[in-house]
mmCIF file as Biopython writes it, N, C-alpha, C and O atoms, coordinates in Angstrom:
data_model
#
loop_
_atom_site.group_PDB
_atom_site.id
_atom_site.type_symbol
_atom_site.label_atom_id
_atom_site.label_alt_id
_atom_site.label_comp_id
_atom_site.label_asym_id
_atom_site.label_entity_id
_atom_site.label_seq_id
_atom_site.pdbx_PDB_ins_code
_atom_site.Cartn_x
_atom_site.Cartn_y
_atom_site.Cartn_z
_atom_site.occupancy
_atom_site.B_iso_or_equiv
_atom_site.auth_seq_id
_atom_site.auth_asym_id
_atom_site.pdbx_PDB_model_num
ATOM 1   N N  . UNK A ? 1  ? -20.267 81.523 -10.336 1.0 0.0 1  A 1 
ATOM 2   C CA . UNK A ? 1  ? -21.201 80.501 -9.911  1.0 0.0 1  A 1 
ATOM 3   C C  . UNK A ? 1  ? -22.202 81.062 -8.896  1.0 0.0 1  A 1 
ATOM 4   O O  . UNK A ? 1  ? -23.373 80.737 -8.702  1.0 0.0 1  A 1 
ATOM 5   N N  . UNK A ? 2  ? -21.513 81.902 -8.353  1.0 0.0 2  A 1 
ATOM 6   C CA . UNK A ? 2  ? -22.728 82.996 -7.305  1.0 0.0 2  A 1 
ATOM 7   C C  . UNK A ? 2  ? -24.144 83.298 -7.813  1.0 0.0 2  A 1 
ATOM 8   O O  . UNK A ? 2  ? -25.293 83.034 -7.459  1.0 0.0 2  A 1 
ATOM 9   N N  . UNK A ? 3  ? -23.711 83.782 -8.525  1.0 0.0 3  A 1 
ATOM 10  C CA . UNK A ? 3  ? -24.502 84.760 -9.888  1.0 0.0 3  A 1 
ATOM 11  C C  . UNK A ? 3  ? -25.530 83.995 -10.528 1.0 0.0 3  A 1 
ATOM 12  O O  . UNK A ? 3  ? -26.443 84.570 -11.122 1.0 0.0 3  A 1 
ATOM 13  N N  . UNK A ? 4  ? -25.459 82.739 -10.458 1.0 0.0 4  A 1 
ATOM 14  C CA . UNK A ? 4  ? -26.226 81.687 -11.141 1.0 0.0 4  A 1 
ATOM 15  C C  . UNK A ? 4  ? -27.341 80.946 -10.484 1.0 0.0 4  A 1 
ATOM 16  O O  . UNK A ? 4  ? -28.396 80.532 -10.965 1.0 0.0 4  A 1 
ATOM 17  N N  . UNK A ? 5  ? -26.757 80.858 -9.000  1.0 0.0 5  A 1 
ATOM 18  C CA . UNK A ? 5  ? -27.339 80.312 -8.171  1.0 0.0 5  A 1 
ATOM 19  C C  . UNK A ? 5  ? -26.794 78.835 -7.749  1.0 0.0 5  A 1 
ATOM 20  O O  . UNK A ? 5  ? -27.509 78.145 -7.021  1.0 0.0 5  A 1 
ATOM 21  N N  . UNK A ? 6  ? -25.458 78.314 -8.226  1.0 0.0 6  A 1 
ATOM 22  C CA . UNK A ? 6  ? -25.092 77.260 -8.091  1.0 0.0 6  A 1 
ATOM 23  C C  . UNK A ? 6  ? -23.917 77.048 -7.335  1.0 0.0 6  A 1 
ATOM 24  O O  . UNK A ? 6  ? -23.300 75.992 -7.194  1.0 0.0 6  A 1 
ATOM 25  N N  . UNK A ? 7  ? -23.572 78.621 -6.670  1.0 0.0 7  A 1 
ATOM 26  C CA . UNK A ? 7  ? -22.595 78.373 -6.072  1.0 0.0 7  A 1 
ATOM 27  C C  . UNK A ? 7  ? -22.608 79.140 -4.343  1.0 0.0 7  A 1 
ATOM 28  O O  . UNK A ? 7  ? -23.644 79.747 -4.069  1.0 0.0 7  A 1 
ATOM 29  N N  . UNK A ? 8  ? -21.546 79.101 -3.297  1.0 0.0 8  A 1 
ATOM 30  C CA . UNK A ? 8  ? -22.395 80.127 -2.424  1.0 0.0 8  A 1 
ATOM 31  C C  . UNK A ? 8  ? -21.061 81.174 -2.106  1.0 0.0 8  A 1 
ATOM 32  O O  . UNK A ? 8  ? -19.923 80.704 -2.116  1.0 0.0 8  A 1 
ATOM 33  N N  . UNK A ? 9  ? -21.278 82.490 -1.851  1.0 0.0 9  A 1 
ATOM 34  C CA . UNK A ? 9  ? -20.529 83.505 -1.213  1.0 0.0 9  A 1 
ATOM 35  C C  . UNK A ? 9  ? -19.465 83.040 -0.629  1.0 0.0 9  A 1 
ATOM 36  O O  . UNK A ? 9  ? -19.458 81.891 -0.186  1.0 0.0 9  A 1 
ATOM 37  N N  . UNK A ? 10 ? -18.505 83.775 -0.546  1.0 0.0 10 A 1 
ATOM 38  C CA . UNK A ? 10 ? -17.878 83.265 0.434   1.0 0.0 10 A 1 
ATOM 39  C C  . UNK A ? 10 ? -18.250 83.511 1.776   1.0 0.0 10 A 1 
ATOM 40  O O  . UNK A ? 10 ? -19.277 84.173 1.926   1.0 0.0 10 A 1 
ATOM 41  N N  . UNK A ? 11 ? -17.619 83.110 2.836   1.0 0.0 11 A 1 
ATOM 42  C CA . UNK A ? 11 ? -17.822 83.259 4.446   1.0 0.0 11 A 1 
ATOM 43  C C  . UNK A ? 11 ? -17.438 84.699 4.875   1.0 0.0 11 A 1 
ATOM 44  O O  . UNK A ? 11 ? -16.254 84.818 4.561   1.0 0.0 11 A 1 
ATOM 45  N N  . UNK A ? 12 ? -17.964 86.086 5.561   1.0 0.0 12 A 1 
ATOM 46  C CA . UNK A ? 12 ? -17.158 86.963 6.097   1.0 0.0 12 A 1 
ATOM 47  C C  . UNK A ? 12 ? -16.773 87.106 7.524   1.0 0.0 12 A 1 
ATOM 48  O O  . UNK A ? 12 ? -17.280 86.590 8.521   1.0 0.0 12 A 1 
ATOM 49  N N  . UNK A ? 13 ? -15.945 87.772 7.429   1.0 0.0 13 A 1 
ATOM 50  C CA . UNK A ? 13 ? -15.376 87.518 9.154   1.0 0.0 13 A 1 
ATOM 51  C C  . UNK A ? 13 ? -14.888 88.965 9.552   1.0 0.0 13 A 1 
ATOM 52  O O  . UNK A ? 13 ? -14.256 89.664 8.760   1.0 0.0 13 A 1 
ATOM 53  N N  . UNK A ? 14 ? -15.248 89.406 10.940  1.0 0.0 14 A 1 
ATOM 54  C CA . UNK A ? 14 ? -15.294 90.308 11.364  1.0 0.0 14 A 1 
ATOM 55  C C  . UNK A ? 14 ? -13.986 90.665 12.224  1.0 0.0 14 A 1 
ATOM 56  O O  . UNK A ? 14 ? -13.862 91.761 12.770  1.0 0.0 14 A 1 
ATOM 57  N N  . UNK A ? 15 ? -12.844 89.462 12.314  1.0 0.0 15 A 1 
ATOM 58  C CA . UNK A ? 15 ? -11.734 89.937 12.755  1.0 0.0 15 A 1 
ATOM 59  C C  . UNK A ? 15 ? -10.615 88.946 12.602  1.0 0.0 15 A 1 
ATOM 60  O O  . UNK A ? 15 ? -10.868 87.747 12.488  1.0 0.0 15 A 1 
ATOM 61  N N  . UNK A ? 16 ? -9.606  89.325 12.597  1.0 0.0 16 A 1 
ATOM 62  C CA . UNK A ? 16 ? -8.344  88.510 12.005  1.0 0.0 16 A 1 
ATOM 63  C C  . UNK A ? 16 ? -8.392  87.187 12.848  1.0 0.0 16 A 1 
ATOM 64  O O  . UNK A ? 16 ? -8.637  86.072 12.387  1.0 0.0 16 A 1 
ATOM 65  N N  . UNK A ? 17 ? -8.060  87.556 14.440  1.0 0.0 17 A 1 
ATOM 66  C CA . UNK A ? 17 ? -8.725  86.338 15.353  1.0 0.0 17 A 1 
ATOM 67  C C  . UNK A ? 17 ? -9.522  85.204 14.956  1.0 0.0 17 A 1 
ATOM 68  O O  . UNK A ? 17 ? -9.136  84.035 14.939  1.0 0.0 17 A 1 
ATOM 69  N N  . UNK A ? 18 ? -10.944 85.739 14.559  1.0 0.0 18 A 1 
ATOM 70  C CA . UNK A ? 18 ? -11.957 84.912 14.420  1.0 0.0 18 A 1 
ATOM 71  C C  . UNK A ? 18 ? -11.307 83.807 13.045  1.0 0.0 18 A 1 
ATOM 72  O O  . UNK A ? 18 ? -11.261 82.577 13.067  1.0 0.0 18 A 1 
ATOM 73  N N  . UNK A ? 19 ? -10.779 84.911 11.725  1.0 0.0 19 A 1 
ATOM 74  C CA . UNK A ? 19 ? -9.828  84.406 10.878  1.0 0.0 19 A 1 
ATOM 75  C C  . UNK A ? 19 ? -9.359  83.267 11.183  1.0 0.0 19 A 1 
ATOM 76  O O  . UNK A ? 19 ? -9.597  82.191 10.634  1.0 0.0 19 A 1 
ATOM 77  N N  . UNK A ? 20 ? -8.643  83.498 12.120  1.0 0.0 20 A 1 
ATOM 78  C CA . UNK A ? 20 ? -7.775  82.474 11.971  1.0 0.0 20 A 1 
ATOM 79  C C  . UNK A ? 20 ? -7.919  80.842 12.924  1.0 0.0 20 A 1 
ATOM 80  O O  . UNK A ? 20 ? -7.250  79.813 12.831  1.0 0.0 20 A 1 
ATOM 81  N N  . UNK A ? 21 ? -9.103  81.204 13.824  1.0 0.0 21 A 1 
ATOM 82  C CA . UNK A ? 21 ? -9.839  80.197 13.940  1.0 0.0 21 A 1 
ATOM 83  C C  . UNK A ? 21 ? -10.409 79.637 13.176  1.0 0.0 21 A 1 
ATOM 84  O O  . UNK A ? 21 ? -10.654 78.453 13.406  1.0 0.0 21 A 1 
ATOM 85  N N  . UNK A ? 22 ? -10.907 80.307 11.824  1.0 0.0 22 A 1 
ATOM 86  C CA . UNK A ? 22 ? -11.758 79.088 11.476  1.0 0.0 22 A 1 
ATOM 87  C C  . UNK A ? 22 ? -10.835 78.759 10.366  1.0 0.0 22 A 1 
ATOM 88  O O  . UNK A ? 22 ? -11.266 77.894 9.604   1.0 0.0 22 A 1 
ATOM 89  N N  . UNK A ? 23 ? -9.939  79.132 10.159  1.0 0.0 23 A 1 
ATOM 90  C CA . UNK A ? 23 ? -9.080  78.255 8.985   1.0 0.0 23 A 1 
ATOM 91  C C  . UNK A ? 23 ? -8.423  77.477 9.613   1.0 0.0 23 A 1 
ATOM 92  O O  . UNK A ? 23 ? -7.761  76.755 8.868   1.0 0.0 23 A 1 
ATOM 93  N N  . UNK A ? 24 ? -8.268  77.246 10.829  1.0 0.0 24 A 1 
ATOM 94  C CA . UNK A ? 24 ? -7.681  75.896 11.790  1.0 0.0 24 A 1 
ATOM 95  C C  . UNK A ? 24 ? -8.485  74.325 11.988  1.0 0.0 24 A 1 
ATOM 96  O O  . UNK A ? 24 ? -8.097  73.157 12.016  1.0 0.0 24 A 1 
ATOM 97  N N  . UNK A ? 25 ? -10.117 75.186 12.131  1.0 0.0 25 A 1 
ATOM 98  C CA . UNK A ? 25 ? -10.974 74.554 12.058  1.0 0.0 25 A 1 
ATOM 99  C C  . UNK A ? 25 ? -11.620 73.919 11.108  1.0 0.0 25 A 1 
ATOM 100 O O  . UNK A ? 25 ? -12.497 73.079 11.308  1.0 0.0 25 A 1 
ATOM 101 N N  . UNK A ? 26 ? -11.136 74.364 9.817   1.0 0.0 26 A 1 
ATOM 102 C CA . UNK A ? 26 ? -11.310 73.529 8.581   1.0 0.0 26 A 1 
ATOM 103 C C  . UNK A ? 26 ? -10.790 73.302 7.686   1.0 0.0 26 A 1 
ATOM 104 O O  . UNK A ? 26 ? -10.549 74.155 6.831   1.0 0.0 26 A 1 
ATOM 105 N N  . UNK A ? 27 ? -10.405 71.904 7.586   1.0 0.0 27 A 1 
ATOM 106 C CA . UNK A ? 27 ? -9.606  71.414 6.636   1.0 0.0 27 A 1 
ATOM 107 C C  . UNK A ? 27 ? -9.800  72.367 5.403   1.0 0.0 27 A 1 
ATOM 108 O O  . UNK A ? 27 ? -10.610 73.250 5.122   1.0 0.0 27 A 1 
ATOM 109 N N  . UNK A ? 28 ? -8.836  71.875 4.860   1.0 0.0 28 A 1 
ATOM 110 C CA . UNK A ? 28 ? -8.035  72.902 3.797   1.0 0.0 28 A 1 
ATOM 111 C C  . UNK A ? 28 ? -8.993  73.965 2.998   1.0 0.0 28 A 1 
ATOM 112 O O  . UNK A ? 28 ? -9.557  73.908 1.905   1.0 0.0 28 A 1 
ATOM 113 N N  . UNK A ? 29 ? -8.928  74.967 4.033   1.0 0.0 29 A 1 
ATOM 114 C CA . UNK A ? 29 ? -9.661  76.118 3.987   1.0 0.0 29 A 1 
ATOM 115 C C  . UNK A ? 29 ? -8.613  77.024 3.608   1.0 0.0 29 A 1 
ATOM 116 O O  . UNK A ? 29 ? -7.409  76.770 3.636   1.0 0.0 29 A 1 
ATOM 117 N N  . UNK A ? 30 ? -9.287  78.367 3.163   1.0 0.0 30 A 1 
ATOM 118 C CA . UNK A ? 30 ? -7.939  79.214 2.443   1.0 0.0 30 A 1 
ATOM 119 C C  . UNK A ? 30 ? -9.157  80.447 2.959   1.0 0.0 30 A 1 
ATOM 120 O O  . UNK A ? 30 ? -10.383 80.397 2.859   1.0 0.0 30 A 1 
ATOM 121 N N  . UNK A ? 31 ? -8.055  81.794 3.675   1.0 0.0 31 A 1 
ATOM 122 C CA . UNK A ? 31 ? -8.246  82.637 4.528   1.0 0.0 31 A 1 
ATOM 123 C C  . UNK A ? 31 ? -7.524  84.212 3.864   1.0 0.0 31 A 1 
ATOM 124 O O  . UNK A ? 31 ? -6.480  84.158 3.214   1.0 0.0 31 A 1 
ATOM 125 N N  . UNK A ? 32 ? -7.961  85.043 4.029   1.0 0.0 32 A 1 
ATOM 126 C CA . UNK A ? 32 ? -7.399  86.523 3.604   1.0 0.0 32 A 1 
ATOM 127 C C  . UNK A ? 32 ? -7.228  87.352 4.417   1.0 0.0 32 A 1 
ATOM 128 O O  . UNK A ? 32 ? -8.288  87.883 4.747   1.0 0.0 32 A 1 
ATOM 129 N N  . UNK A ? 33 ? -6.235  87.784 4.989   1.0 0.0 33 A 1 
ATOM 130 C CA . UNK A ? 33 ? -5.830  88.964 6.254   1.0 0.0 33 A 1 
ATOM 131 C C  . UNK A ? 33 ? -4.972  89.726 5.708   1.0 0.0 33 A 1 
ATOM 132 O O  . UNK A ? 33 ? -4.017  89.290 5.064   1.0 0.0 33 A 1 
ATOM 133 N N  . UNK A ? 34 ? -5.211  90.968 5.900   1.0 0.0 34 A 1 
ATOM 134 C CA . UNK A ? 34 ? -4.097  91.857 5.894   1.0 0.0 34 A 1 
ATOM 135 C C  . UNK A ? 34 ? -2.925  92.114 6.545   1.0 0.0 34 A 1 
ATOM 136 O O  . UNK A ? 34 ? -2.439  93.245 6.544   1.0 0.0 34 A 1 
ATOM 137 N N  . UNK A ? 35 ? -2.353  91.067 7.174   1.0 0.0 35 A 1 
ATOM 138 C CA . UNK A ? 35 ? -0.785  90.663 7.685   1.0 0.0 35 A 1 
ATOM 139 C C  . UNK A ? 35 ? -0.652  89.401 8.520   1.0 0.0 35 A 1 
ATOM 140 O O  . UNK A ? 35 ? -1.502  88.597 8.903   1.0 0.0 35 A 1 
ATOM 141 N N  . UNK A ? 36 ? 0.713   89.464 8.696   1.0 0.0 36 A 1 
ATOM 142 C CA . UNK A ? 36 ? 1.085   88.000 8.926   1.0 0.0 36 A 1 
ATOM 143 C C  . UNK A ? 36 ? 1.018   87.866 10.088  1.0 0.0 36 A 1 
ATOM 144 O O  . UNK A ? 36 ? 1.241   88.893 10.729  1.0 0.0 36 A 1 
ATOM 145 N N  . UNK A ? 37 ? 0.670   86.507 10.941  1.0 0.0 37 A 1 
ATOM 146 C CA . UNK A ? 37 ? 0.405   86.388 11.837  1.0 0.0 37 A 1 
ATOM 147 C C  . UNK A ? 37 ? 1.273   85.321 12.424  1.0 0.0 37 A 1 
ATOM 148 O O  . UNK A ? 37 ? 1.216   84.280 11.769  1.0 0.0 37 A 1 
ATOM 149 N N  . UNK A ? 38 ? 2.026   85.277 13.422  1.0 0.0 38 A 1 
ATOM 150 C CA . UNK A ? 38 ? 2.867   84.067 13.951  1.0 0.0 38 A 1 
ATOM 151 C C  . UNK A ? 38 ? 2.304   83.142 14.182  1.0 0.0 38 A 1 
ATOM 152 O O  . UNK A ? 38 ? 1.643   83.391 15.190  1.0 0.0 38 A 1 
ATOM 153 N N  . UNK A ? 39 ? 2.102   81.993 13.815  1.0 0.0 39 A 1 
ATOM 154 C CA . UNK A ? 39 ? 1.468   80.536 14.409  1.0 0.0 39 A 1 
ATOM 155 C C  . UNK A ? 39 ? 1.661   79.750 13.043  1.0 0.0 39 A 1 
ATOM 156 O O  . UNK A ? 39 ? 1.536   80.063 11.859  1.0 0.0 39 A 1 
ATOM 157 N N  . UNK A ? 40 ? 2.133   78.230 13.935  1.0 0.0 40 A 1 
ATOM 158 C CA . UNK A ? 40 ? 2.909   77.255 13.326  1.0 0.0 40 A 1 
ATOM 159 C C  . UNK A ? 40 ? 2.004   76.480 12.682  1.0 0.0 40 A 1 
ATOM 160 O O  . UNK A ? 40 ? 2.451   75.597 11.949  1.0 0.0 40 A 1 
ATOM 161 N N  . UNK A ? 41 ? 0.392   76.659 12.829  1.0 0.0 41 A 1 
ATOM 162 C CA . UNK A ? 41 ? -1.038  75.836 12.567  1.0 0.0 41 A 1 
ATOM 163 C C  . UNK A ? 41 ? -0.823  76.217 11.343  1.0 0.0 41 A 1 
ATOM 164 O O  . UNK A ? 41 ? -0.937  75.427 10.406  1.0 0.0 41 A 1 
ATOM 165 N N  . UNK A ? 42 ? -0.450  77.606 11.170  1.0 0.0 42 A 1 
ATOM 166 C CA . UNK A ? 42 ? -0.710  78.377 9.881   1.0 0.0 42 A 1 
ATOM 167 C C  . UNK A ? 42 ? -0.050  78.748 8.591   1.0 0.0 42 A 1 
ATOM 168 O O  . UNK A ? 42 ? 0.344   79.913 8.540   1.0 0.0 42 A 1 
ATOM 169 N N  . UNK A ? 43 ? 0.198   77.839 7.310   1.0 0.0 43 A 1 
ATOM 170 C CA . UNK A ? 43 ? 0.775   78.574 6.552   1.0 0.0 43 A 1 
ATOM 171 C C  . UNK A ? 43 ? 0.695   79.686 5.622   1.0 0.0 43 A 1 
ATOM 172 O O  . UNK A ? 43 ? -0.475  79.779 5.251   1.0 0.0 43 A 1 
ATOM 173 N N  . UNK A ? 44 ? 1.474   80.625 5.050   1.0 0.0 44 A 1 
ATOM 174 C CA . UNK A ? 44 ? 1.554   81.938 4.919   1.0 0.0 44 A 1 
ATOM 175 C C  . UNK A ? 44 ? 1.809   82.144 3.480   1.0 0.0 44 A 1 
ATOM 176 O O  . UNK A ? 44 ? 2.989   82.004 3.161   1.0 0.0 44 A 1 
ATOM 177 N N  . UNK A ? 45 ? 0.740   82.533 2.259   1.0 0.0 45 A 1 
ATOM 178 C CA . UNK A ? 45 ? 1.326   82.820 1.569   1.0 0.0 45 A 1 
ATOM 179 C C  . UNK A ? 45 ? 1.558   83.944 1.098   1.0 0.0 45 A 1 
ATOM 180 O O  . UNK A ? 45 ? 0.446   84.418 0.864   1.0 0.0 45 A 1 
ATOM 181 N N  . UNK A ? 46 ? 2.377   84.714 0.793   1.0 0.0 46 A 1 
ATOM 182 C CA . UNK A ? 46 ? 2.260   86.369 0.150   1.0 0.0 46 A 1 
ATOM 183 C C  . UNK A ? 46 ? 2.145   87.377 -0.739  1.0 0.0 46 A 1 
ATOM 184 O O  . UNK A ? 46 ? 3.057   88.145 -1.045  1.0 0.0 46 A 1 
ATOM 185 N N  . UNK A ? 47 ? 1.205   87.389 -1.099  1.0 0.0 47 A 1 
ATOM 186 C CA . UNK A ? 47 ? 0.291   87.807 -2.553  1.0 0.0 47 A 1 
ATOM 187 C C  . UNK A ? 47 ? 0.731   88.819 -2.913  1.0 0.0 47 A 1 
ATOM 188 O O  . UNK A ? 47 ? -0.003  89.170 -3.837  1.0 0.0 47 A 1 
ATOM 189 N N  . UNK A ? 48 ? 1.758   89.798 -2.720  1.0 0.0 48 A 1 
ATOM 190 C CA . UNK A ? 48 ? 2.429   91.086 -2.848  1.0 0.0 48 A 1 
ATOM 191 C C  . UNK A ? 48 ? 3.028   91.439 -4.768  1.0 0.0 48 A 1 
ATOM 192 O O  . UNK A ? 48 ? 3.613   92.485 -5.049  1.0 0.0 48 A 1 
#
């Protein structure tokens, strides 16, 4: 949908931190980090 013009990029983020602020900050938002992070705000799934 990018590609078309009907859809938009996703968001990038410059550090796991910032990460994980803004998936707190928005409703059911879905986030990608390269490891797990302790906090109870946050659930964890593991793509392995």
């Amino acid at each position: 949908m990018t590609f078309t013009g009907t859809g938009q990029p996703p968001i990038t983020i410059d550090s796991i931190a910032e990460m994980l602020e803004k998936i707190k900050r928005t409703k059911y938002s879905i986030g990608y980090i390269d490891r797990r992070v302790d906090d109870e705000e946050i659930h964890f799934l593991n793509a392995r």
